[in-house]
C-alpha positions in Angstrom: -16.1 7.2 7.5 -17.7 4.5 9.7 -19.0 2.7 6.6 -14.9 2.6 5.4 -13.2 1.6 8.3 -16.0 -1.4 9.1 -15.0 -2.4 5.5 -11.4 -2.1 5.8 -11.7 -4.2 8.9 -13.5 -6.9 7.2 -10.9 -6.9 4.6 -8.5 -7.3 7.1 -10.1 -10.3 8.1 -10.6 -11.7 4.9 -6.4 -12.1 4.3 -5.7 -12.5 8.7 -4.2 -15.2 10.0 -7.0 -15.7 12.2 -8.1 -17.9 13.9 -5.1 -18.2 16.6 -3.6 -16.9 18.8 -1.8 -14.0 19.9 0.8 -13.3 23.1 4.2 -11.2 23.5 7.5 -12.8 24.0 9.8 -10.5 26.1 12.8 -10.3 24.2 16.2 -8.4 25.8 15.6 -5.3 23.0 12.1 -5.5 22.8 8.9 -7.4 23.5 8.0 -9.3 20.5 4.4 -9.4 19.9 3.8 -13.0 18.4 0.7 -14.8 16.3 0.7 -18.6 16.0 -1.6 -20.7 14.2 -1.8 -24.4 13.4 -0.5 -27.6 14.5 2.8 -30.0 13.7 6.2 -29.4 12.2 7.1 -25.5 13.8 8.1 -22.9 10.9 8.4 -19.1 12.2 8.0 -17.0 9.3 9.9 -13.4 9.0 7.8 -10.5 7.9 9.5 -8.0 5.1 10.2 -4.7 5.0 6.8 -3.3 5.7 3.3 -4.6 6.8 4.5 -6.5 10.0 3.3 -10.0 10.1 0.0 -9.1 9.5 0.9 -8.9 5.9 2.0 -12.7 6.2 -1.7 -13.9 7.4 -2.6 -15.2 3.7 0.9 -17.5 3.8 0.4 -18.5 7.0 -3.3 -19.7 7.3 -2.4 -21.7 4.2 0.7 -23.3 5.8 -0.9 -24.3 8.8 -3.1 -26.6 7.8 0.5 -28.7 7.7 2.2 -26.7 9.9 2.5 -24.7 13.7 3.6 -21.4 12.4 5.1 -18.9 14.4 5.4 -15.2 12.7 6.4 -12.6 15.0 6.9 -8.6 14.3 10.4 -7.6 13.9 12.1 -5.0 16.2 10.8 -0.9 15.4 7.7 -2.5 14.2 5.2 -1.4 16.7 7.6 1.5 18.0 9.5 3.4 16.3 11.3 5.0 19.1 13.0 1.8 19.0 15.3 3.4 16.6 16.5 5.8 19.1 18.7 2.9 20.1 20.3 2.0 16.8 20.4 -1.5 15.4 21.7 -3.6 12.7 20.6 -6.3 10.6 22.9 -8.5 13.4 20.8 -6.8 16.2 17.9 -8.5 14.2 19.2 -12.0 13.4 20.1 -11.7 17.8 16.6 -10.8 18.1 15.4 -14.1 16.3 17.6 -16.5 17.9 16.2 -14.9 21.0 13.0 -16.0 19.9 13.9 -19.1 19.1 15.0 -19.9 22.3 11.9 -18.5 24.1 9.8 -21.0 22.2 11.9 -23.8 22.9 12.3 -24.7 19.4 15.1 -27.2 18.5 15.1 -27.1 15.1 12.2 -25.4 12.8 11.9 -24.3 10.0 12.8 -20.4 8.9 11.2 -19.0 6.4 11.8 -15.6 5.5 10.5 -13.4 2.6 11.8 -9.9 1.3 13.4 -8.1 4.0 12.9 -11.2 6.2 14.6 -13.5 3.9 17.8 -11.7 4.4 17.6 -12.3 8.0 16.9 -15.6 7.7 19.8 -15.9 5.0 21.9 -14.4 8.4 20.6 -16.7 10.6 21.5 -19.6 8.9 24.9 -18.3 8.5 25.7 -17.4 11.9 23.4 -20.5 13.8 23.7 -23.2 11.0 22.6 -26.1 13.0 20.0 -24.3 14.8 17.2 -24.4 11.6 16.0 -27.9 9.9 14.7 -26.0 7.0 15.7 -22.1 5.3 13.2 -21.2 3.0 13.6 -17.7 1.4 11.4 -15.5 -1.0 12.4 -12.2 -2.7 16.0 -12.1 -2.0 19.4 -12.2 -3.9 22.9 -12.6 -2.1 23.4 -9.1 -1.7 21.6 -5.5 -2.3 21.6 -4.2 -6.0 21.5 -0.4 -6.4 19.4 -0.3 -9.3 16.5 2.5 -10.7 13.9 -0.2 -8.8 15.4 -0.6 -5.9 15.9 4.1 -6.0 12.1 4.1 -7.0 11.3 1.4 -3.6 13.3 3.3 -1.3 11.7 6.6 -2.2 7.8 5.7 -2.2 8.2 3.4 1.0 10.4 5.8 3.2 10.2 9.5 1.7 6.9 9.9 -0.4 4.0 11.1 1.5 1.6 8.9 2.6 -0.9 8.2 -0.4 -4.6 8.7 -0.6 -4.9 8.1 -4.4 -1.7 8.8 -5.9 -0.9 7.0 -9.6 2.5 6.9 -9.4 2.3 5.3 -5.9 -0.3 2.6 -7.0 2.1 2.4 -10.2 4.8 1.0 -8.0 2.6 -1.2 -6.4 1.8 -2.9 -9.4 5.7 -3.3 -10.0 5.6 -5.2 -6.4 2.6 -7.3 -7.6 4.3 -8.2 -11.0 1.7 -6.7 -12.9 -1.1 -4.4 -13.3 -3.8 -5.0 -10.1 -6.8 -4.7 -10.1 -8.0 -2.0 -7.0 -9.5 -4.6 -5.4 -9.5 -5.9 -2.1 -6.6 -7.3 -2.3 -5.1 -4.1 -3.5 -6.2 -2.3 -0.5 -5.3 -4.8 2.0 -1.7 -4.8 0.9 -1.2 -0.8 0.6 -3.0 -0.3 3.6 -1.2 -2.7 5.9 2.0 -1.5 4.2 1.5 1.9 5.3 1.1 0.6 9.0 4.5 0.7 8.9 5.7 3.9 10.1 7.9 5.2 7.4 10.9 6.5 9.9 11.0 2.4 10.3 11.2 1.7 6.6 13.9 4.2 5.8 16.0 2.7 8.7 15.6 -0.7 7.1 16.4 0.5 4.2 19.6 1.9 4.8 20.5 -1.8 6.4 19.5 -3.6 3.4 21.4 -1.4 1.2 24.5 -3.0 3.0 23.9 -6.4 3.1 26.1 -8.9 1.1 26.7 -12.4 2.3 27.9 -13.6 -1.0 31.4 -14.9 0.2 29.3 -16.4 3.3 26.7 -18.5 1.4 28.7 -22.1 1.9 28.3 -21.9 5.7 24.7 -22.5 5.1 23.9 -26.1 6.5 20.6 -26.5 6.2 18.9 -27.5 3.2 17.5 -24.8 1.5 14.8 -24.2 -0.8 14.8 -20.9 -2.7 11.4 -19.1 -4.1 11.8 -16.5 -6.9 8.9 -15.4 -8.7 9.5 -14.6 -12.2 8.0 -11.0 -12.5 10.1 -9.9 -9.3 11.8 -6.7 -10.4 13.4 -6.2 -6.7 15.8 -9.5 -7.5 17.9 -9.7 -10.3 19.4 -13.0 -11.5 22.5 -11.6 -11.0 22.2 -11.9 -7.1 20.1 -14.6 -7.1 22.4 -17.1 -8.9 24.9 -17.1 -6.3 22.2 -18.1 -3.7 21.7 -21.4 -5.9 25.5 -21.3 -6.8 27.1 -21.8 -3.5 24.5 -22.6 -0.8 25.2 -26.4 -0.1 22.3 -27.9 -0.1 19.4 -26.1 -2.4 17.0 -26.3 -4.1 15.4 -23.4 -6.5 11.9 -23.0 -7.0 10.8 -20.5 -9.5 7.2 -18.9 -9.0 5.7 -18.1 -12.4 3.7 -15.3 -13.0 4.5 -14.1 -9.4 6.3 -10.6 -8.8 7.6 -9.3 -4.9 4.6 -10.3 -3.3 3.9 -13.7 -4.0 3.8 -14.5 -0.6 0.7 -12.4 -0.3 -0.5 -12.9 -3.4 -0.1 -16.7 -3.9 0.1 -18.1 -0.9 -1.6 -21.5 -2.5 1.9 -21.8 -4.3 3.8 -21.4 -2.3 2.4 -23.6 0.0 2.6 -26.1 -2.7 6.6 -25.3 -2.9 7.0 -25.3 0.7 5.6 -28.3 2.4 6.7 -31.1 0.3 10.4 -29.7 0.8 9.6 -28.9 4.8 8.5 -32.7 5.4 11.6 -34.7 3.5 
């Protein structure tokens, strides 16, 4: 046992963040516990559905060698009693310009993937002069009940918890875009996923599968640059289209041979995507 959890943590380190720093913001809801790492232009980045921030460290040790980036856990993360007060995805979008305030940021940039990108998408509705920059990965304009999106909320927020289960590691390759190898990539991404306590994930869940800000899309100011990898079976083009359809000012970048996870998976990339558009 001691043998696997020294190597798990060492894995852990491997795809971390680190080295940074970590502090909690007290928030009016909640107290935020925040990482930074880096120095110049700010970006906070917006964890997804499941994995906390944590899950971000790849993407954000590769954007700080250009950037000061800011990722923060969301609200329920590291207590799920939190949902005894119940929320929204507004509550959430409050929480973050909340945040933003705390850090005395004027203007950064927001970058938001999977469950994340749809609160950025919020924020730059609601606060469109508050970002310089929205950069989203993983989401369409609105939720799409589809077989995936069934399969996804039934693994993540109603399966057991796996030890070794094939149909469980069969969806995970659906969120890779492909067939992974059980390496230690694999493991750092199922096991920080499952950090998440699954009461959490269903509650999440049930918000995304409201969200729709397609008739709200031209109230974006902010230029915005829009990652889709091409194996992503959580997006469709149908609700991705309107997103480079009717936002103002976007650009589309389209990740190729990336699935869900590309955030995790090639961070490299989308670096490469990300800080030429951050810096004009």
């Amino acid at each position: 046992m001691k043998a696997s959890v020294d190597w798990f943590s060492n894995t852990h380190r491997k795809y971390s963040a680190n080295p940074g720093s970590s502090r909690y913001v007290h928030l009016t809801k909640y107290t935020a516990e925040l990482h930074e790492i880096g120095s110049g232009p700010p970006v906070i980045l917006i964890p997804g559905l499941a994995g906390g921030y944590e899950l971000l460290g790849p993407l954000a040790k590769s954007l700080s060698k250009h950037h000061h980036v800011y990722s923060y856990q969301l609200r329920g993360e590291n207590d799920c009693f939190a949902l005894r007060h119940p929320f929204a995805l507004e509550d959430l979008v409050d929480d973050l310009a909340e945040l933003v305030d705390a850090l005395r940021l004027e203007n950064p940039t927001i970058l938001g993937v999977s469950f994340g990108a749809i609160i950025a998408l919020m924020f730059a509705i609601r606060h469109p002069y508050r970002l310089n920059r929205l950069i989203v990965q993983g989401v369409g304009a609105h939720f799409e009940r589809s077989l995936i999106q069934q399969i996804a909320s039934t693994v993540l927020s109603r399966f057991p918890l796996p030890s070794d289960s094939p149909f469980v590691n069969q969806f995970f390759n659906l969120l890779f875009g492909g067939r992974q190898k059980r390496d230690s990539l694999f493991e750092f991404v199922t096991r920080q996923i499952w950090q998440t306590d699954q009461s959490v994930m269903a509650h999440r869940f049930r918000l995304v599968e409201a969200f729709d800000v397609t008739q709200q899309l031209h109230l974006i100011a902010a230029p915005t640059l829009v990652l889709s990898g091409d194996r992503d079976v959580l997006v469709s083009p149908r609700t991705l289209t309107p997103l480079c359809d009717d936002i103002r000012k976007v650009t589309y970048a389209r990740l190729p041979d990336c699935g869900h996870l590309a955030f995790v998976t090639r961070p490299d990339l989308i670096m490469k995507k990300v800080v030429p558009f951050a810096q004009t």
